[in-house]
RODO-2510 file (C-alpha; in nm, 4 decimals, decimal comma):
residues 343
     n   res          X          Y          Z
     1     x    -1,3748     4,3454     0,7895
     2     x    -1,1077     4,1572     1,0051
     3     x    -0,9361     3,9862     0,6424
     4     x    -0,9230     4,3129     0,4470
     5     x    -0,8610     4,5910     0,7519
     6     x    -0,7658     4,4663     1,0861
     7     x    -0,5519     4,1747     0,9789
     8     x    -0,3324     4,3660     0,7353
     9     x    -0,2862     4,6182     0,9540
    10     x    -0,1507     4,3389     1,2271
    11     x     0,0388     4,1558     1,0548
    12     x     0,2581     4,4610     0,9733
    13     x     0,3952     4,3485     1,3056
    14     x     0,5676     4,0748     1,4420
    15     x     0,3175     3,8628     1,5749
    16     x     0,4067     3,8937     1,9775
    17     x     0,3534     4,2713     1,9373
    18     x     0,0198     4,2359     1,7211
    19     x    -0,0513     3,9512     1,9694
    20     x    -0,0264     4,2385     2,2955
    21     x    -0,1852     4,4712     2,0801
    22     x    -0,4812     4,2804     1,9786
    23     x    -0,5478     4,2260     2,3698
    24     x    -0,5583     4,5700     2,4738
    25     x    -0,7705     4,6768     2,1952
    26     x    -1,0075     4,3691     2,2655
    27     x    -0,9867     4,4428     2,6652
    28     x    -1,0655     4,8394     2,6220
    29     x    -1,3721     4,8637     2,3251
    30     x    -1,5552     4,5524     2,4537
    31     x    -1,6223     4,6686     2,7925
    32     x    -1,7315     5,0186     2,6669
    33     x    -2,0958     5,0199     2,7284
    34     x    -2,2222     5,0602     2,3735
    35     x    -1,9971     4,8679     2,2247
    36     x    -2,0500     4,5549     2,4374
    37     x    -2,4025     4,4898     2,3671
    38     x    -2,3623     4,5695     2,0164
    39     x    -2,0506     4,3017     1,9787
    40     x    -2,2319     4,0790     2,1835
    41     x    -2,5356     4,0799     1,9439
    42     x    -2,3154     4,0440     1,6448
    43     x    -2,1241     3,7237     1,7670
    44     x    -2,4567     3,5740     1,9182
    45     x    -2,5389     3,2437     1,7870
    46     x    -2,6553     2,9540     1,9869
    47     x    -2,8871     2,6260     1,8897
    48     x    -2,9868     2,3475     2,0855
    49     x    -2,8160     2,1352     1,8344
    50     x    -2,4997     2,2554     1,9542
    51     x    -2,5293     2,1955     2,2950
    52     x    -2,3196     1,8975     2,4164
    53     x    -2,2657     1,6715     2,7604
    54     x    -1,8953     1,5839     2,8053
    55     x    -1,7214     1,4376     3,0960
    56     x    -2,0331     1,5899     3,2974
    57     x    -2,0370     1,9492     3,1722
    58     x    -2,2712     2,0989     2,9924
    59     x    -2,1312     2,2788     2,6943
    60     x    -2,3568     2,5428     2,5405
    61     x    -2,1778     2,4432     2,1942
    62     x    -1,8408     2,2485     2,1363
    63     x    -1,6556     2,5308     2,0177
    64     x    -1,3579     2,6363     2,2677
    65     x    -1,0128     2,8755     2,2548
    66     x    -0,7242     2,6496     2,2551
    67     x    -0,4651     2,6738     2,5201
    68     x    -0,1838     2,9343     2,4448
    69     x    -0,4036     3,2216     2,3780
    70     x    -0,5049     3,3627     2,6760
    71     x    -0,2374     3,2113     2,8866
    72     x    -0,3137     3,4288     3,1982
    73     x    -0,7145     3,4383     3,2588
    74     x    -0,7240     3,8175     3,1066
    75     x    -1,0473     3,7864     2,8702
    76     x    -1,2631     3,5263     2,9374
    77     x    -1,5215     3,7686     2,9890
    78     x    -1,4620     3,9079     2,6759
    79     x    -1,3845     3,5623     2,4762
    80     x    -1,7735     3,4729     2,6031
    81     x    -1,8997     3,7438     2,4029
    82     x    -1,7222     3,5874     2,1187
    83     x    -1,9433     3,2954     2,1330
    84     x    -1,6782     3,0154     2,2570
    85     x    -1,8667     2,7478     2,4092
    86     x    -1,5484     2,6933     2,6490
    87     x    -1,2160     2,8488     2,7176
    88     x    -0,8951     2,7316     2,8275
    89     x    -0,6790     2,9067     2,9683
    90     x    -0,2889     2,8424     3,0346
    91     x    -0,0417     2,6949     3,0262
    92     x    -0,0070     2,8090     3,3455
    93     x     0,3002     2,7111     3,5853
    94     x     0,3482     2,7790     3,9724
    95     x     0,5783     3,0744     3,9648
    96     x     0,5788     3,3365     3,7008
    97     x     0,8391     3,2889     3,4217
    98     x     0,9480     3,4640     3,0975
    99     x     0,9467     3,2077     2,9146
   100     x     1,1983     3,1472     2,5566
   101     x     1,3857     3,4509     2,4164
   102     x     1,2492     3,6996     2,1771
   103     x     1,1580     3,6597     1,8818
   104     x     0,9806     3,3379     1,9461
   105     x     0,6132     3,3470     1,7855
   106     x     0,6275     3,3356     1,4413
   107     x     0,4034     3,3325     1,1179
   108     x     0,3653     3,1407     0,8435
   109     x     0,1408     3,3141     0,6124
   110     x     0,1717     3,0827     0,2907
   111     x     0,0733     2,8079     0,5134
   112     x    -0,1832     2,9988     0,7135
   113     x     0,0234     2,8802     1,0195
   114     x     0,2450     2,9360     1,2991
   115     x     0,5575     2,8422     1,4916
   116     x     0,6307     2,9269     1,8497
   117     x     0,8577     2,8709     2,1232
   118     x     0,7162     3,0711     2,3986
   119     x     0,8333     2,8355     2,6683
   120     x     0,5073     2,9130     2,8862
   121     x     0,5627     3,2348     2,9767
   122     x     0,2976     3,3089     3,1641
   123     x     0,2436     3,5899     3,5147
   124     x     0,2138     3,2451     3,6999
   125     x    -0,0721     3,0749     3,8406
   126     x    -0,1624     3,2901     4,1927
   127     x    -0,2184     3,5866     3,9361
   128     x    -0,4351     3,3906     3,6875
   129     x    -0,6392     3,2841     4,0634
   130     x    -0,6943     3,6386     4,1089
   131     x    -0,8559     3,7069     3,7833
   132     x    -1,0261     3,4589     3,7384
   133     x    -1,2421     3,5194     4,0964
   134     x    -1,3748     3,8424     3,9389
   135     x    -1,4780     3,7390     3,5893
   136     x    -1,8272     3,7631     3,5208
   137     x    -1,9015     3,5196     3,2260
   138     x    -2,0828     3,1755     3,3403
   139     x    -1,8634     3,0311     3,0098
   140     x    -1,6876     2,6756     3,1234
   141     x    -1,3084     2,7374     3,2050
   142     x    -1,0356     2,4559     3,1238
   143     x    -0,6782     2,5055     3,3529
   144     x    -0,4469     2,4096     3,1253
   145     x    -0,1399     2,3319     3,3814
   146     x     0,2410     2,2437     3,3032
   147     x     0,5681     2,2941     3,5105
   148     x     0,8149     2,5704     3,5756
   149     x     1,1629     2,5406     3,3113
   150     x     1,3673     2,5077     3,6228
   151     x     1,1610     2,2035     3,8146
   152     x     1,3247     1,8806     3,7350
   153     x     1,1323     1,6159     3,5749
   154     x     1,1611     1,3964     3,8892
   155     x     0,9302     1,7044     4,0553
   156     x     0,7296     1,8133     3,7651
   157     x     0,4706     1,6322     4,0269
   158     x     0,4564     1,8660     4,2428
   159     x     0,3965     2,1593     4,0171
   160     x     0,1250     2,0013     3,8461
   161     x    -0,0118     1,9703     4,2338
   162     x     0,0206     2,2903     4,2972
   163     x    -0,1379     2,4283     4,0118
   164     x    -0,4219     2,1752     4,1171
   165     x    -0,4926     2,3216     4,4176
   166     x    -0,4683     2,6893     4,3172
   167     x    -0,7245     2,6574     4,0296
   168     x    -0,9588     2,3926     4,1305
   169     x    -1,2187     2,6279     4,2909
   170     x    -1,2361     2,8430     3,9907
   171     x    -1,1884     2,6056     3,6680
   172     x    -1,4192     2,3243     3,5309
   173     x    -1,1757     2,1167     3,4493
   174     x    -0,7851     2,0526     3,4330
   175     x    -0,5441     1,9588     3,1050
   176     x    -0,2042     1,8030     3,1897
   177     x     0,0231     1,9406     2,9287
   178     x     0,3522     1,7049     2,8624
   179     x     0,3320     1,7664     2,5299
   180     x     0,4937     2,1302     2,4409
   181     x     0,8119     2,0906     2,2388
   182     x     0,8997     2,4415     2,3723
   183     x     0,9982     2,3399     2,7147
   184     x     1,3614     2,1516     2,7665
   185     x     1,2567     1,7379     2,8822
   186     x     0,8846     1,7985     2,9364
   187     x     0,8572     1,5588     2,6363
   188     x     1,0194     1,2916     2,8351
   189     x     0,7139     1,3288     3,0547
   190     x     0,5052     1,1273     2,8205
   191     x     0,6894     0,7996     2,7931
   192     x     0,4676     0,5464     2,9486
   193     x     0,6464     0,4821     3,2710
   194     x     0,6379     0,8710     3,4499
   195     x     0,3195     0,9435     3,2570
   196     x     0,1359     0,6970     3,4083
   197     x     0,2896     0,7613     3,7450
   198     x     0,2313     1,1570     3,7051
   199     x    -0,1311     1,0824     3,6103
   200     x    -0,1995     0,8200     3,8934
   201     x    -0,0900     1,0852     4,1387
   202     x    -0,3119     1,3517     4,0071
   203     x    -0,5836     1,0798     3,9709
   204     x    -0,5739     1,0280     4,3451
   205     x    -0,4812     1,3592     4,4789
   206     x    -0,8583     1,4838     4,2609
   207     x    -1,0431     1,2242     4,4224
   208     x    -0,9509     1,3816     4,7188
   209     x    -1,1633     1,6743     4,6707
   210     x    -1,5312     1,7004     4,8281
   211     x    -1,6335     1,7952     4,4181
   212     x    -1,3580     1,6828     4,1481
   213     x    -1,2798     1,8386     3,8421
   214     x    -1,2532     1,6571     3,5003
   215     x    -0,8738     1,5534     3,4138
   216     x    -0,7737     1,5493     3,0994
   217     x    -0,4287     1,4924     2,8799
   218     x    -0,2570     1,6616     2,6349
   219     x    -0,0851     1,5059     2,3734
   220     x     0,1596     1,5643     2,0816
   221     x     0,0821     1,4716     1,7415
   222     x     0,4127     1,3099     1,6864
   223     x     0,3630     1,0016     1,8777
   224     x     0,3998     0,6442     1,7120
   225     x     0,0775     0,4304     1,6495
   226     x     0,2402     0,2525     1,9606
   227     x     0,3200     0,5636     2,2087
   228     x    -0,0745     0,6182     2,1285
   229     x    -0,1640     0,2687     2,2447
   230     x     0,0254     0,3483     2,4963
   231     x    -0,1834     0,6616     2,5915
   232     x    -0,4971     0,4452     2,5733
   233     x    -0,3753     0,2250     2,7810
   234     x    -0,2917     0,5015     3,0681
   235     x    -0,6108     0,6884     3,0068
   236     x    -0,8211     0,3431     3,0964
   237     x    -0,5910     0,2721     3,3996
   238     x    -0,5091     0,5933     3,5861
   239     x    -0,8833     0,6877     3,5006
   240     x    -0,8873     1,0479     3,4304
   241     x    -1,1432     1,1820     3,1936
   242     x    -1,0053     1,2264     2,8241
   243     x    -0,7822     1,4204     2,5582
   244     x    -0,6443     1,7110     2,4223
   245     x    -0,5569     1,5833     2,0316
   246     x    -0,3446     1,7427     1,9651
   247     x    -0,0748     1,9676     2,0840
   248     x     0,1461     2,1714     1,8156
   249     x     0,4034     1,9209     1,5944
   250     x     0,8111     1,9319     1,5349
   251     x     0,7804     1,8432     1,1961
   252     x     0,8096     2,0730     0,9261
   253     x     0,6508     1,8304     0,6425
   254     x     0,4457     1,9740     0,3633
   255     x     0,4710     2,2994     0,4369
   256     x     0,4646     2,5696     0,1293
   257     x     0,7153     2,7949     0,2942
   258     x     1,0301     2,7948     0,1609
   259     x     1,2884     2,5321     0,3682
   260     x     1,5153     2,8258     0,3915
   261     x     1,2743     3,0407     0,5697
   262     x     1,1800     2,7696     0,8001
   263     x     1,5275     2,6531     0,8815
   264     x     1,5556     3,0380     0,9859
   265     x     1,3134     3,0337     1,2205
   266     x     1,4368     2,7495     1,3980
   267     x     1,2660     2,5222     1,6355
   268     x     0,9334     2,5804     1,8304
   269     x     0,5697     2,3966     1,7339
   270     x     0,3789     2,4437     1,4180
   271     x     0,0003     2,5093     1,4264
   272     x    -0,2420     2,5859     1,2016
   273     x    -0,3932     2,4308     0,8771
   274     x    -0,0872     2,2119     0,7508
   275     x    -0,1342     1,9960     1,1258
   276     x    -0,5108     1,9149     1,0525
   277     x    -0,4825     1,5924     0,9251
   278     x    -0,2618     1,4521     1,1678
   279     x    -0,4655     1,5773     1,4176
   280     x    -0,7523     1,4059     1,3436
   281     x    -0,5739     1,0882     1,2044
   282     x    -0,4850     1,0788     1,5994
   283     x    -0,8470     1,1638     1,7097
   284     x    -0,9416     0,8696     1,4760
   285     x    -0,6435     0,6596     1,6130
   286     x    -0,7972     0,7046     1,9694
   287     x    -1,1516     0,6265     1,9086
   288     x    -1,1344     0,3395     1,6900
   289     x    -0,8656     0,1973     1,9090
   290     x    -1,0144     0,2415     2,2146
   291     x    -1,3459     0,1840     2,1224
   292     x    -1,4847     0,5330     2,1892
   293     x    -1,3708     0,5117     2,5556
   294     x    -1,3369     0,8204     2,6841
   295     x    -1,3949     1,1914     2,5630
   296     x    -1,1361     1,3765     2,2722
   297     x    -1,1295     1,7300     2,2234
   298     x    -0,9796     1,8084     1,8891
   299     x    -0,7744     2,0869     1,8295
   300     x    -0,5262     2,1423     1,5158
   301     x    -0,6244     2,3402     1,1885
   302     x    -0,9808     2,4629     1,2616
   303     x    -1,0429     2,6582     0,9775
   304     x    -1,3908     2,6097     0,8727
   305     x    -1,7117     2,3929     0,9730
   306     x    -1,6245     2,1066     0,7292
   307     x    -1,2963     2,1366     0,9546
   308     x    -1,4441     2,0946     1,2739
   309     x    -1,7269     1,8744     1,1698
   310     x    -1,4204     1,6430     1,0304
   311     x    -1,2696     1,6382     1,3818
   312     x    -1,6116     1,5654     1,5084
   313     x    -1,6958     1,2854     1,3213
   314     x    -1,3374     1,1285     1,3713
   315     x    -1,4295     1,0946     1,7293
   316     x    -1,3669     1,4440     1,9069
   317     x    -1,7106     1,5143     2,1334
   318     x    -1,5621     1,9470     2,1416
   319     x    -1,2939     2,1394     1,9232
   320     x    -1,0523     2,4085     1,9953
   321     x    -0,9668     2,7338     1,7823
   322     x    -0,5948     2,9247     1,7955
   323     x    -0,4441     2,9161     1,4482
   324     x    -0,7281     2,9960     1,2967
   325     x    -0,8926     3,2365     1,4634
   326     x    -0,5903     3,4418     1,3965
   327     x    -0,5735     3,3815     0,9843
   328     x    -0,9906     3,4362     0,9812
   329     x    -1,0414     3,6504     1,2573
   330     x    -1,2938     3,6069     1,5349
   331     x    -1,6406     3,5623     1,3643
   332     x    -1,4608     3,2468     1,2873
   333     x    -1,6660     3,1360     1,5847
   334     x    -1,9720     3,2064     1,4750
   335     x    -1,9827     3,0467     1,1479
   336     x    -1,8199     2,7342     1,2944
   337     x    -2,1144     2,7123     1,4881
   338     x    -2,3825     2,7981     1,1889
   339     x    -2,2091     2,4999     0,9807
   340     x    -2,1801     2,2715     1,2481
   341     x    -2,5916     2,3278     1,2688
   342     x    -2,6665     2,3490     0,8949
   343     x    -2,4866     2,0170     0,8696
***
């Protein structure tokens, strides 16, 4: 129903509006009484094949909602119902902010992909605390965390911090995101030298709580085969508990849309099915490299099980959905999860 009615209908607007759109809708007819079971029941699918251990949470399957949709903590009630074995939620910043300039969130429909430059707007994070104290689902809850446009690189520290201490009471674990393209210098963030400092800091300032939350890093799929040594190398030494492979990409390679249309659009970060193999060529980087020494969770052109099961098998212990969730629609969920199982 979603490819031949809903998704037509959407994508008759621009894909912020259909974005806000497709929110309200999904926030009003889940929580109608009827409705709720009955959606509930008809995204319900859960084997004990599918259950996974990582970084010490249990993960009812390794299915999760990639950072970027539901920036502010506004459905993960309704997400659960969906079936995600996870949800992360962000990027979230200290103060509230706007973010980039409309239009920024585009689609690329040839491609089955998009491009953004959203520049995390998001309500900021003492609003996403407040929702997230009255949601209901037991579904695990990643903070994806980043800092505010106007904090200079030199204090980017203290935002992360900050967003630390807000969420750490009501999320299951953290992602440090240095990797958006859509943000003026946070790039910079990942060279070796201030990542590992940034990382060390957080390291210590976790281990300072009675019960610490899994760290993990975020990181762009445009790094050299030495920037990703690089991140192995921090990962072992600051000790924090995995990656996020990968964020979106700045390169416009092998895409089907026309060089004109793309140059129009200008800059921001492509998802969707035309990143997949680079995302898991890093995945496969990491492991192999590393020897399988810490946890990966794979996000970057989830389309189908043989998709996911590829990220899997390349090393990632959980995936992530955005992209395609919005080309396939949400029972893309469920028959993730009935592949993953049927093998």
């Amino acid at each position: 129903m979603y490819k031949y009615l809903i998704k037509p209908v959407l994508f008759l607007q621009d894909a912020e509006s259909a974005h806000h759109f497709t929110f309200s809708w999904i926030k009003r007819l889940f929580n109608l009484p009827l409705l709720h079971s009955l959606i509930k029941s008809a995204f319900a699918f859960e084997h004990r094949d599918l259950e996974r251990e990582v970084f010490g949470l249990k993960f009812s399957n390794p299915i999760g909602l990639a950072a970027g949709f539901d920036k502010d903590a506004k459905l993960i009630d309704e997400m659960a119902m969906l079936g995600f074995g996870f949800v992360e939620i962000g990027t979230l910043t200290p103060r509230a902010q706007d973010g980039n300039p409309k239009p920024r969130l585009f689609r690329l429909p040839e491609d089955h992909a998009l491009i953004n430059r959203m520049g995390f707007n998001n309500g900021g994070v003492a609003a996403a605390v407040e929702r997230l104290k009255k949601r209901n689902a037991k579904i695990l809850v990643g903070g994806n965390i980043g800092k505010n446009k106007d904090t200079p690189n030199e204090q980017a520290l203290d935002d992360y911090l900050y967003c630390i201490h807000a969420l750490h009471p009501y999320v299951d674990y953290f992602v440090v995101n240095v990797s958006s393209p859509n943000t003026p210098g946070l790039r910079e963030l990942q060279d070796k030298e201030p990542l590992q400092r940034l990382l060390t800091a957080i390291s210590k300032t976790m281990e300072s709580y009675p019960k610490t939350r899994p760290v993990l890093l975020k990181i762009a799929p445009d790094l050299t085969d030495g920037q990703l040594d690089d991140i192995i190398a921090i990962v072992t030494e600051t000790g924090i508990d995995g990656v996020v492979a990968t964020n979106t990409t700045i390169d416009r390679g092998g895409l089907k849309t026309s060089p004109e249309e793309v140059e129009a659009i200008g800059a921001g970060g492509l998802s969707g099915k035309v990143l997949k193999d680079r995302s898991t060529e890093v995945i496969r980087y990491l492991t192999q490299k590393s020897g399988n020494a810490f946890p990966i969770i794979g996000v970057g052109g989830v389309f189908s099980a043989s998709d996911a099961r590829e990220k899997l098998e390349a090393g990632a212990s959980l995936v992530q959905i955005y992209s395609g969730m919005i080309y396939e629609g949400p029972a893309l969920v469920k028959r993730l999860k009935k592949g993953l199982v049927k093998g």
